[in-house]
C-alpha positions as CSV (number, residue, x, y, z in Angstrom):
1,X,-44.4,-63.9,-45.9
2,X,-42.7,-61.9,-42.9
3,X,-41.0,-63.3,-40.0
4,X,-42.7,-63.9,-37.0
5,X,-41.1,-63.3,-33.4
6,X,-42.1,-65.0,-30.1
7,X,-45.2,-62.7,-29.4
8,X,-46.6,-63.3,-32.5
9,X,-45.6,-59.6,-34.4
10,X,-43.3,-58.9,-37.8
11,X,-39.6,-58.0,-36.7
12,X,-39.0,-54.3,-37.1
13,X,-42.6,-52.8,-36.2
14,X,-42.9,-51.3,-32.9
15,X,-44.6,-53.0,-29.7
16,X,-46.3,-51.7,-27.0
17,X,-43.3,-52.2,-25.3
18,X,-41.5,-50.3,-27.1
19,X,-44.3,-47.0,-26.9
20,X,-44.1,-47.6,-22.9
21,X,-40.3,-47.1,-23.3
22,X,-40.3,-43.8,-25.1
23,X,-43.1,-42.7,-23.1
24,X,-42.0,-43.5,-19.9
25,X,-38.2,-41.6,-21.3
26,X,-40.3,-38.3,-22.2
27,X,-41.9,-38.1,-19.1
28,X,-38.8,-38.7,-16.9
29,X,-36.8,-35.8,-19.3
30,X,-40.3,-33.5,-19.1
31,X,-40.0,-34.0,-15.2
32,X,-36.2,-33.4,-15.1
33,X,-36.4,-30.1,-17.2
34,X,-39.2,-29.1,-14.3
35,X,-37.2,-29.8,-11.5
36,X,-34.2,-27.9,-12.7
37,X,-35.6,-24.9,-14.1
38,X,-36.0,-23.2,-10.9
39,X,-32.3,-23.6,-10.6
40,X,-31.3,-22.2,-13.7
41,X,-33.5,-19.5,-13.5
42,X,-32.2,-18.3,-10.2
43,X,-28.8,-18.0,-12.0
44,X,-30.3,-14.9,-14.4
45,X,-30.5,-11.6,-13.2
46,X,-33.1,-9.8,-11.5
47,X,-35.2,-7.0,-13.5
48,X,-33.9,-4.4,-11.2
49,X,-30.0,-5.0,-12.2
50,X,-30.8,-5.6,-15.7
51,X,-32.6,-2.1,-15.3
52,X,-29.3,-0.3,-14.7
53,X,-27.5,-2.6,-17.2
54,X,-27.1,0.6,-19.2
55,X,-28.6,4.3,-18.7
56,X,-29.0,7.1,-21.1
57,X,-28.2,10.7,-20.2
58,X,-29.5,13.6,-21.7
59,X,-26.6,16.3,-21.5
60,X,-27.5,19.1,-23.7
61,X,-27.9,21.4,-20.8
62,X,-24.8,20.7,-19.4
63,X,-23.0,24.1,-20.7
64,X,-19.1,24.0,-21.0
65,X,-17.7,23.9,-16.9
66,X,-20.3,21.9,-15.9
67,X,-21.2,18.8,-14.0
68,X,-23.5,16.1,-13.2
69,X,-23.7,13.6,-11.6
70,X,-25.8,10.1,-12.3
71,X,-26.2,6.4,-10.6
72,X,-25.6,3.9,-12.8
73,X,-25.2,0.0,-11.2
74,X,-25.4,1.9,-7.9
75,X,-22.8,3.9,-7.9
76,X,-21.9,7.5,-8.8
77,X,-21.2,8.5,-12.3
78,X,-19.7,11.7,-13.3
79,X,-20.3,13.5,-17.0
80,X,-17.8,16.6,-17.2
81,X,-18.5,18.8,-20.1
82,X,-14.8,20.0,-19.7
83,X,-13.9,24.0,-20.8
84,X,-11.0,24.1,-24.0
85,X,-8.6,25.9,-20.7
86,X,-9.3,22.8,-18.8
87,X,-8.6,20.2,-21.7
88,X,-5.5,22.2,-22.4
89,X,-4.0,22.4,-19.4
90,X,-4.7,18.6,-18.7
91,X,-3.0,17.5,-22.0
92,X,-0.5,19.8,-21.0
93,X,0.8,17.2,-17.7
94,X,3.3,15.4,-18.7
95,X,2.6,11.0,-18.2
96,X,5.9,10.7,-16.5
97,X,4.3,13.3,-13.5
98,X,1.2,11.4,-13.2
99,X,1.0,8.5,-10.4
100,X,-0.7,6.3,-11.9
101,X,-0.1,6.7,-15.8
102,X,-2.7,4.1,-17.1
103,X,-6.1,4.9,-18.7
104,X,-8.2,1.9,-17.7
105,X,-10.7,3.0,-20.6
106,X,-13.2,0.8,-21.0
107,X,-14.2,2.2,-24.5
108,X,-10.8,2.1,-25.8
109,X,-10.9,-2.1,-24.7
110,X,-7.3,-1.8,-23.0
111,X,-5.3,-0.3,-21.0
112,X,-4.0,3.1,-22.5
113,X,-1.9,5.8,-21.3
114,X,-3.6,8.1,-19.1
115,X,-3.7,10.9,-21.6
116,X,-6.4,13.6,-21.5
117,X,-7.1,12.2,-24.7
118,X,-7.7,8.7,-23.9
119,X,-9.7,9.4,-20.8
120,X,-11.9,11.6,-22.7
121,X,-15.1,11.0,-25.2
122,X,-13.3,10.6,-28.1
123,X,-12.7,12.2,-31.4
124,X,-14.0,15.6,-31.5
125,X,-16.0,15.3,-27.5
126,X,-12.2,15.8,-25.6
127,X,-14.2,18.2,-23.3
128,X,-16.5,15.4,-22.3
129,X,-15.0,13.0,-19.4
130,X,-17.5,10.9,-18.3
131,X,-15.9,8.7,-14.8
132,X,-17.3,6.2,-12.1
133,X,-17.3,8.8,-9.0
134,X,-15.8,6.7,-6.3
135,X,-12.2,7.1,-4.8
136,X,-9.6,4.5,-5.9
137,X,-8.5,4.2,-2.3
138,X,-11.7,3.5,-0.6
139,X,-14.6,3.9,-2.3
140,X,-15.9,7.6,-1.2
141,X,-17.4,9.8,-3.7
142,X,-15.3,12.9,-4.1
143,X,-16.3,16.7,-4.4
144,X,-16.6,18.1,-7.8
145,X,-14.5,21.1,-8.9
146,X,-12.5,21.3,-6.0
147,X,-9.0,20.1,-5.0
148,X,-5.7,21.3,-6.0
149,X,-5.5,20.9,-9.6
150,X,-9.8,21.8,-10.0
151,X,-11.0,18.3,-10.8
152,X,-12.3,16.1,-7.9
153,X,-11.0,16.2,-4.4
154,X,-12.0,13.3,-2.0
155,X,-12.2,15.0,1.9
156,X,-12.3,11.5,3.7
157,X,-8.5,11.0,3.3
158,X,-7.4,13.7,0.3
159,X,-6.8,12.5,-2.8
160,X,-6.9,15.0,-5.4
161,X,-7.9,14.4,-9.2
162,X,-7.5,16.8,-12.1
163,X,-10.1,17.3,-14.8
164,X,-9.2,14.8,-16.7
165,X,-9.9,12.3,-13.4
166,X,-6.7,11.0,-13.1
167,X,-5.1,10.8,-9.5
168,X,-2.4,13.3,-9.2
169,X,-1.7,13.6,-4.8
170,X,-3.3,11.4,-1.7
171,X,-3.3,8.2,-1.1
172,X,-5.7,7.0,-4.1
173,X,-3.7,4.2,-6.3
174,X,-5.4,4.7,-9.3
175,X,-7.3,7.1,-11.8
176,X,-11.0,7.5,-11.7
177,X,-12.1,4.1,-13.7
178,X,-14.4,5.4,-17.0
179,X,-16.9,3.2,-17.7
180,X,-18.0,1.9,-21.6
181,X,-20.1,4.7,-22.9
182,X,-20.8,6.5,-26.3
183,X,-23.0,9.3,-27.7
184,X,-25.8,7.7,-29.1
185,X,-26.5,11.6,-30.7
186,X,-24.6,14.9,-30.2
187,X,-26.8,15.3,-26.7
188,X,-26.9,11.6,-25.0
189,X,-24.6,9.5,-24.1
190,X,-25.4,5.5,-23.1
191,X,-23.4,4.1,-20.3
192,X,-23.0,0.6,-19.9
């Protein structure tokens, strides 16, 4: 024999109370979800910036002394397929002559000392350099294979970078940041 309560039903079951209730909750969570998904999806990125999240770059053209240049988050990006003279002769500065003696490399996840070495590509790509292309003191883009010491030479107020992108006279605090990159083959490189 089962217990009876006041409205005549076995303790335990459910009533249609109890279906209103749990009803009534699923909608109000449904409508809650629906008025704050156009919130949370205004917080995500738009395609176009995910679009120049990352780039590749084809550089098998790019003979030893050469340049390009590419945009990559809007700004300029310079891939320097650097000569053995010019990887010599930056490896050959001493850090103690550099103004600002700090790699900021990105690929090598701390700061490092602003080497030739640790600004470049890597094991076995030293003559690759691969730098965002705006000056450290204000943001202009400097001229390639020019300067004093034939790396990059900003005309708006003259700071001068070697090949290696690291500041070396002007007013420019620091080097040329290098974004994270890596070769994805021996003839393109993925930035970002």
């Amino acid at each position: 024999m089962s217990e009876n309560t006041s409205n005549g039903q076995a303790s335990g079951e459910p009533t249609r109370r109890d279906f209103l209730y749990l009803t009534t909750g699923m909608a109000g969570a449904v409508g809650a979800v629906a008025v704050a998904w156009p919130f949370i999806d205004q917080m995500r990125p738009d395609a176009s910036t995910l679009a120049l999240a990352s780039i590749e770059v084809n550089v098998a053209a790019l003979q030893p002394g050469m340049s390009l240049t590419v945009k990559w988050r809007g700004k300029p990006v310079f891939i320097r397929n650097r000569t053995p003279k010019e990887v010599e002769e930056a490896n050959a500065v001493a850090l103690s002559d550099l103004k600002d003696p700090i790699a900021r490399n990105a690929n090598l996840g701390a700061d490092a000392e602003a080497s030739s070495i640790d600004r470049s590509a890597g094991a076995g790509k030293e003559n690759w350099i691969v730098m965002i292309g705006s000056c450290t003191h204000l943001g202009c883009v400097p001229l390639g294979q020019a300067g004093e010491f034939g790396g990059w030479f900003c005309p708006c107020h003259g700071s001068h970078y070697d090949t290696a992108g690291r500041i070396r006279k002007g007013p420019a605090p620091q080097n040329l940041a290098i974004p994270t990159f890596a070769f994805t083959s021996d003839t393109v490189i993925t930035i970002g």
